[in-house]
C-alpha positions in Angstrom: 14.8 -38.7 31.2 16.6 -35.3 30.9 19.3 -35.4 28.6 21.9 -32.0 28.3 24.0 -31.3 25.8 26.8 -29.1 26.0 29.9 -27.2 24.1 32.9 -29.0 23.4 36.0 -28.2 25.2 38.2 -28.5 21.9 36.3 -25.7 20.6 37.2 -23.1 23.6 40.4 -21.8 21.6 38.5 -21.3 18.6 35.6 -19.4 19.6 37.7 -17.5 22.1 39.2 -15.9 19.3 36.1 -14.5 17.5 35.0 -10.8 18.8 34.1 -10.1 21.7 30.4 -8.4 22.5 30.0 -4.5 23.2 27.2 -2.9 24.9 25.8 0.9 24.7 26.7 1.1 27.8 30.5 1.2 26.9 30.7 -2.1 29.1 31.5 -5.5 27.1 32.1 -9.0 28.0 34.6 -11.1 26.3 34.3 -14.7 24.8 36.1 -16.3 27.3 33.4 -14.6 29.6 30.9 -15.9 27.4 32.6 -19.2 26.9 32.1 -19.6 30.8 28.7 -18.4 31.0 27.6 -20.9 28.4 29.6 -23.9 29.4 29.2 -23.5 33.2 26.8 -21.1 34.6 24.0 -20.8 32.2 23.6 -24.9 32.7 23.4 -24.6 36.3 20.9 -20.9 36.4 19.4 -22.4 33.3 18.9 -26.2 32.7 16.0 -26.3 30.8 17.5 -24.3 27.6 20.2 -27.2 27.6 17.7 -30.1 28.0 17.8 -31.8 24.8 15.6 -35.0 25.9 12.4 -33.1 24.0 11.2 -30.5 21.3 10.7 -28.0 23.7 9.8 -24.2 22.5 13.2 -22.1 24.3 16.0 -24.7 24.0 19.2 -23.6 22.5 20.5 -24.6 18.9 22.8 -27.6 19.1 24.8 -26.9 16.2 27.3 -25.7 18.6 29.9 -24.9 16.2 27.6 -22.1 14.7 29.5 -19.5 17.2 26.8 -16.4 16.5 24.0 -19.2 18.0 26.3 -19.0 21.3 26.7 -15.5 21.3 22.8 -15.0 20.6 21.9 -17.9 23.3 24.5 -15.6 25.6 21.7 -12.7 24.8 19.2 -14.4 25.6 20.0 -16.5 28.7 21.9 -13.1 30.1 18.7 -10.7 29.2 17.6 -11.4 33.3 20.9 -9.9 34.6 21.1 -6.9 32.2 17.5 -5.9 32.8 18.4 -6.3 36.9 21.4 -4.1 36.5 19.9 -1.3 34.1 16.8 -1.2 36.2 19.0 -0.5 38.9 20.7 2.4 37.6 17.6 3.9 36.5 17.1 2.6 33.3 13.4 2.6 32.5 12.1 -0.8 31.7 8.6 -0.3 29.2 6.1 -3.2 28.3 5.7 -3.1 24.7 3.4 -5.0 22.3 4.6 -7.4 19.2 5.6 -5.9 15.8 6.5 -2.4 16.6 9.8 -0.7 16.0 12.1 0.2 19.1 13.8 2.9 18.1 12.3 5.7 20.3 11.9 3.9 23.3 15.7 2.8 23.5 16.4 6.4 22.3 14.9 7.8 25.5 17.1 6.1 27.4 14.8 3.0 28.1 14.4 -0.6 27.5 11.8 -1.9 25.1 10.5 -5.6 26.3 7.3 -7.6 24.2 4.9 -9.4 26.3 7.4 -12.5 25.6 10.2 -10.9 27.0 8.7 -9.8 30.0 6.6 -13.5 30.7 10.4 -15.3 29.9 12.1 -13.0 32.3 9.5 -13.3 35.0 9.8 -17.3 35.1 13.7 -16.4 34.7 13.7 -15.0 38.2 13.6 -18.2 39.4 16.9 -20.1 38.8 17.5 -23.5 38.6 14.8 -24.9 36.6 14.8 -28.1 34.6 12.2 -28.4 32.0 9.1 -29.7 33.7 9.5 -26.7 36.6 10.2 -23.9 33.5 7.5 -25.1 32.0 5.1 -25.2 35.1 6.6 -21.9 36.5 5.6 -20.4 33.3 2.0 -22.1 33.5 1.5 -20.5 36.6 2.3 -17.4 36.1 0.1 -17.3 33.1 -3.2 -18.7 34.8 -2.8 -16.3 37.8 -3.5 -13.3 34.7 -6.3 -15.5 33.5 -7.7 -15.3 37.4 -7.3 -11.6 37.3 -7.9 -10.5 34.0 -9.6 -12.2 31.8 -9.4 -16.4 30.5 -10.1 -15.0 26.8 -6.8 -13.0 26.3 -4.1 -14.8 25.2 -0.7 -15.3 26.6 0.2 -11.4 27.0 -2.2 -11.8 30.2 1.4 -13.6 31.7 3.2 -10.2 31.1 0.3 -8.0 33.0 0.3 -10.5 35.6 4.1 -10.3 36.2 3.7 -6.8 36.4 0.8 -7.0 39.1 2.3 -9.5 41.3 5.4 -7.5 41.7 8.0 -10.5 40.0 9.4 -8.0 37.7 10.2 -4.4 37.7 8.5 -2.5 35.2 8.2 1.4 34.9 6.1 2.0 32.0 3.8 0.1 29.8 3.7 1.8 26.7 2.0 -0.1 23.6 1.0 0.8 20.3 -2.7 0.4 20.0 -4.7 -1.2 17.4 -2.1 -2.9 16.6 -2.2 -6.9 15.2 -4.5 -7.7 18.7 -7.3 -7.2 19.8 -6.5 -7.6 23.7 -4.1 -4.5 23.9 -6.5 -2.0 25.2 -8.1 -3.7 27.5 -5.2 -5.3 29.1 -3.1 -1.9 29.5 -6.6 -0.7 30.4 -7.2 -3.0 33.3 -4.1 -1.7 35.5 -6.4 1.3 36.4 -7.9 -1.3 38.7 -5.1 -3.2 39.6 -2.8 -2.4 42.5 0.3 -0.9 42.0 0.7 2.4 40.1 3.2 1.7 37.2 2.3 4.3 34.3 0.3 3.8 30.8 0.3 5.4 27.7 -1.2 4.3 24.4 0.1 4.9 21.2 -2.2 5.1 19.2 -2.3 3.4 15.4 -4.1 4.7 12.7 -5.7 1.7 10.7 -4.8 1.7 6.7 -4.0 5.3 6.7 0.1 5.3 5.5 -0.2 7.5 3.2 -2.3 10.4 4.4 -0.9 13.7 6.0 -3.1 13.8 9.1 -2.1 10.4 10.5 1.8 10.8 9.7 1.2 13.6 11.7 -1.2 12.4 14.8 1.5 9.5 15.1 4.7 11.8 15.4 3.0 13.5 18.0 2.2 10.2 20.3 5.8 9.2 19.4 6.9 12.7 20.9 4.7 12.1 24.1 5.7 9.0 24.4 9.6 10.3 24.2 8.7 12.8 27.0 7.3 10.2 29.4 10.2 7.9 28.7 12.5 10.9 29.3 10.9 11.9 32.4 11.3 8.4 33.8 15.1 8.0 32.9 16.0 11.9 33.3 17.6 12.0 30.1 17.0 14.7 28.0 15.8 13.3 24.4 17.5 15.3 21.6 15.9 14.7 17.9 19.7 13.4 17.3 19.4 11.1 19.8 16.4 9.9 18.2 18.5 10.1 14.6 21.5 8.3 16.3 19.3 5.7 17.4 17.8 5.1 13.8 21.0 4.3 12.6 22.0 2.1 14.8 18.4 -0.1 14.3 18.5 0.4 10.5 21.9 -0.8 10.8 20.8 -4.2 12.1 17.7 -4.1 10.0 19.9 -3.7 7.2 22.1 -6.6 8.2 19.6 -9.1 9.0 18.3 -8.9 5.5 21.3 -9.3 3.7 21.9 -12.6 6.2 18.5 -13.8 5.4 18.9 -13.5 1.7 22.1 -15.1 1.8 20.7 -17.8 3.7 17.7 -18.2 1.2 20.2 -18.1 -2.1 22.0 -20.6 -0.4 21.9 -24.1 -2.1 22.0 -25.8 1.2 20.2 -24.5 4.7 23.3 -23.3 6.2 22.0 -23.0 9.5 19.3 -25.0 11.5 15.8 -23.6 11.8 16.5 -22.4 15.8 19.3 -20.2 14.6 17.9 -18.7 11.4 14.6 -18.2 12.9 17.3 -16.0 16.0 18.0 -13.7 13.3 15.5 -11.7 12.5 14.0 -11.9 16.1 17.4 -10.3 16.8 16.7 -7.2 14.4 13.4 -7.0 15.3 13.8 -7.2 19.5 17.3 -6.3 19.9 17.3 -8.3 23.3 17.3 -4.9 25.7 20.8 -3.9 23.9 20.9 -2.6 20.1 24.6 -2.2 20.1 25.1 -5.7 21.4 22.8 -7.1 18.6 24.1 -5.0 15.5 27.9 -6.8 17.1 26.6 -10.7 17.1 24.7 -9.7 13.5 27.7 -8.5 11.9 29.4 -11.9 13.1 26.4 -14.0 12.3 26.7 -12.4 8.3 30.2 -13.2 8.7 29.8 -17.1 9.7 26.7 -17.9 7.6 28.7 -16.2 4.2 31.4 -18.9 5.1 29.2 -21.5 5.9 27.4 -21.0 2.1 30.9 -21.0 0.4 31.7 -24.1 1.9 28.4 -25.9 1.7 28.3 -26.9 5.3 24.2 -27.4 5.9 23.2 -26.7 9.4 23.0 -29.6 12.4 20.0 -30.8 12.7 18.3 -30.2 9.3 17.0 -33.2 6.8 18.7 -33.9 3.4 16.4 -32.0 1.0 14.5 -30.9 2.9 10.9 -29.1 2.6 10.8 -25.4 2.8 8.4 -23.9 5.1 7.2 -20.0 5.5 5.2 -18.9 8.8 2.4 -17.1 9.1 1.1 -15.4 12.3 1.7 -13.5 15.4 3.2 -14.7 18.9 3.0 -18.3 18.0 4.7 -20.3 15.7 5.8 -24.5 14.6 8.8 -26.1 16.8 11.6 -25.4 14.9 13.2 -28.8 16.4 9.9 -30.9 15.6 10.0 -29.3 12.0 13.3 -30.7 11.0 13.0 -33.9 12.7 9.8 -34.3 10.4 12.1 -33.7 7.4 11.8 -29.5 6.7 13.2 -26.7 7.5 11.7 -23.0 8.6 12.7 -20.2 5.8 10.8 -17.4 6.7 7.9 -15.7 8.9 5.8 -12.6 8.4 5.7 -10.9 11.9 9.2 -10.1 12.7 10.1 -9.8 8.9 7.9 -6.6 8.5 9.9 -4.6 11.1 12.8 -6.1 9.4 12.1 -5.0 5.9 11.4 -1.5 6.5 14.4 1.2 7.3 13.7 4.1 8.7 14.7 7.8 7.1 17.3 8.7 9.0 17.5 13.2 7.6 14.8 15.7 8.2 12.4 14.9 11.5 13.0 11.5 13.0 9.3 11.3 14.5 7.7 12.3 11.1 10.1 9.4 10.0 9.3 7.2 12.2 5.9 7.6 11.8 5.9 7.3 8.1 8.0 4.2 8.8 5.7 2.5 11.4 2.7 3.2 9.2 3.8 1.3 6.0 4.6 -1.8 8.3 3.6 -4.5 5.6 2.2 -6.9 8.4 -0.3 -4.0 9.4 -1.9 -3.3 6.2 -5.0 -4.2 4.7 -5.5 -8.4 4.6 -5.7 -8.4 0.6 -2.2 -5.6 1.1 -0.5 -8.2 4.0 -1.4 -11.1 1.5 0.3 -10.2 -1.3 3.2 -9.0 0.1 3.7 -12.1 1.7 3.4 -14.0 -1.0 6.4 -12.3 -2.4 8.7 -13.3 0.2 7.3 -16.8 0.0 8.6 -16.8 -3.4 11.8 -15.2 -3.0 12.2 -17.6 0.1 11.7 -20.4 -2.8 9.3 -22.1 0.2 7.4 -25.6 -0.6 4.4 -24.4 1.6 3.2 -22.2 3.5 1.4 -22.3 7.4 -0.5 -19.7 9.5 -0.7 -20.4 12.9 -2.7 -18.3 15.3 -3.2 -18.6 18.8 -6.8 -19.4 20.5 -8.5 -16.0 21.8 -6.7 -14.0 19.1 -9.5 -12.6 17.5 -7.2 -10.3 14.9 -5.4 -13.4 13.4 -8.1 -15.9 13.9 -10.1 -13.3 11.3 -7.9 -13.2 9.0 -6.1 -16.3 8.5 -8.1 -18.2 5.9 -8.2 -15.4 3.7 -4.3 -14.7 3.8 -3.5 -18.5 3.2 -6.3 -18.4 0.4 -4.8 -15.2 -1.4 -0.8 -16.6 -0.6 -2.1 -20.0 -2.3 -3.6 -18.5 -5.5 -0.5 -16.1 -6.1 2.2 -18.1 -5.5 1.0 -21.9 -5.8 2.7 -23.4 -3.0 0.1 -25.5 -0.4 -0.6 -23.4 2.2 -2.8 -24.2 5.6 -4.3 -22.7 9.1 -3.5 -23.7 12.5 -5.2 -22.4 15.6 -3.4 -23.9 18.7 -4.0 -23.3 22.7 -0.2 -23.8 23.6 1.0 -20.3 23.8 2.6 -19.8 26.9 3.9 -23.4 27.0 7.4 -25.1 26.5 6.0 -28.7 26.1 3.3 -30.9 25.5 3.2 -29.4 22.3 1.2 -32.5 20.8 -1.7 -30.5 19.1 0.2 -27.9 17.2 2.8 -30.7 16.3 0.7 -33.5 14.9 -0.8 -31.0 12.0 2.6 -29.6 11.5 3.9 -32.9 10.7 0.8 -34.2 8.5 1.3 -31.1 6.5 5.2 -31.5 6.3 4.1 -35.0 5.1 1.9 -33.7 2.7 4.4 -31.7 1.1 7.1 -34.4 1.1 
């Protein structure tokens, strides 16, 4: 049976009084606006993020006196109504892949959305959902890209499908290349025979090349393309100080969601649950279609979690003691809620972290910049490179064991994956293991990924 939880009424006053949330727009919505939205209409657009009856992948925190997990649940559940509106005014919406920075494309005046993004907003469009019909929606949406692309790709075949059936707008699909998957090119490929005309372009990724001239070079010059097309879809003119303004801004919440996370990890109890420390670097790395918002709810979120860690309050949800795991692994990772209740807590993973860790220069020429930047993304190095890196922030994360999940048809990760938790194992000495699921793309019946999880959690305890 459906059980929802909701926020307390007592703590209105408090939360009212925290900042309110400003967009690049200029426009901003205050927290007794948000306060609404998240005790009254995102229950009623949005059941099945409140349904707290299972550990189902897109349900809200419950530590509801964590007040940044309200304002980052506002984000997310609000993305569907910002995207509407922007599109509406001209704002180019681009279909992006995993694990590339944003700066250019928000730069030009559009917004950035993964495959994710796009395949949440699409099942979004329908309102009203409990769990069972999110779930299902989602299902759907996903098999209909399996019909007309291809069975073997993995859940990004939701986004292209979105696109083709016409649920969501989308001007531009815009991807790096050669990047993490192995599906990319094919998938932007097969809109060439798909109805509908939305635009491609490819930006292509030079392979283990971060330090040679020629490819810093070949990849400010797709960045500048891909600026032009962006531009000539939003009819802004792109300035390189637009570009440099823009850098900031992202470096900025880079900047801040590293300090939070080392905070968190120094931290003698988990302040937070896994759900909202997991939000933070997804929030550095995505920026949920609005970097101004974002940098505003991480400077809070810095705020709340340094008082939290003065105070030793440990986050709802999560176990006395409990075990400390690190993530491996694109698109695809353990139930944060199913992970505590099996007595550990998530500390760390290596996809959104390598965005996070690396600033970008901010004087001299922002696409040379940028593309020294994008090219020494740890995550896309060499496997032995990746490895060791890693390792390094399993340590500092002071994790009791390490798992790489990786989802079924992802032929990059699946390669890999052994070999990573093999090197991770030797270097740092914490158990490590590999788990290839088939649940991407689902919010429940998570049993497969789940029972391995908790045998390994067990294991550790």
């Amino acid at each position: 049976m459906s059980r929802q939880f909701s926020y307390p009424e007592e703590l209105k006053s408090e939360f009212i009084e925290t900042d309110s949330i400003n967009f690049k727009d200029g426009t901003s919505v205050s927290t007794s606006e948000i306060w609404k939205f998240m005790t009254d209409e995102g229950p009623r657009r949005f059941p099945f993020a409140f349904d707290s009856s299972a550990n189902h992948i897109g349900r809200l925190s419950e530590d509801v006196e964590f007040f940044s997990g309200i304002k980052r649940g506002y984000l997310t559940l609000s993305l569907r109504d910002r995207l509407l509106k922007a599109h509406e005014k001209g704002v180019p919406i681009i279909l992006i892949q995993g694990g590339q920075s944003m700066d250019p494309y928000y730069a030009a005046g559009g917004i950035p959305l993964r495959p994710g993004f796009v395949s949440m907003w699409a099942r979004d469009m329908k309102e009203g959902l409990n769990l069972r019909e999110a779930d299902r929606r989602g299902v759907e949406i996903l098999e209909s890209g399996r019909k007309t692309i291809s069975i073997e790709a993995c859940n990004q075949v939701a986004a292209h499908a979105a696109i083709d059936d016409g649920i969501v707008p989308v001007d531009l699909i815009a991807p790096y290349l050669c990047l993490r998957c192995s599906d990319m090119a094919y998938l932007v490929e097969s809109h060439r025979n798909k109805k509908g005309n939305v635009p491609r372009y490819l930006v292509d990724y030079p392979i283990d090349q971060k330090n040679k001239e020629w490819a810093v070079d070949y990849m400010a010059t797709m960045l500048r393309t891909l600026t032009k097309k962006i531009s000539d879809i939003s009819g802004k003119e792109t300035t390189d100080k637009d570009i440099r303004e823009e850098i900031k801004v992202e470096n900025k919440g880079r900047q801040l969601a590293r300090e939070l996370t080392e905070i968190w990890w120094s931290a003698k109890l988990p302040p937070t649950n896994s759900t909202d420390f997991y939000g933070v670097p997804f929030l550095a790395n995505d920026f949920v279609g609005d970097p101004v918002a974002t940098v505003g709810v991480l400077e809070g979120t810095k705020k709340e979690v340094k008082e939290r860690v003065k105070h030793s309050v440990k986050g709802t949800g999560v176990a006395e003691d409990p075990k400390r795991l690190y993530v491996c692994g694109s698109c695809v990772g353990p139930n944060p809620n199913h992970v505590e209740k099996a007595g550990a807590v998530l500390v760390g993973r290596d996809d959104n972290w390598s965005t996070v860790s690396t600033d970008v220069k901010v004087s001299g020429d922002p696409y040379e910049n940028l593309a020294k930047a994008i090219l020494s993304f740890p995550y896309e190095q060499p496997t032995e490179k990746r490895a060791e890196w890693t390792a390094e922030q399993v340590k500092k994360s002071r994790a009791d064991g390490l798992i790489f999940m990786y989802q079924w048809g992802c032929n990059y990760q699946t390669s890999v994956a052994r070999m990573m938790a093999d090197i991770i194992k030797e270097q740092t000495g914490v158990p490590t293991t590999f788990i290839e699921v088939g649940e991407l793309g689902r919010m429940e019946a998570l049993e497969q990924s789940e029972n391995r999880v908790e045998a390994f959690i067990e294991m550790l305890r």
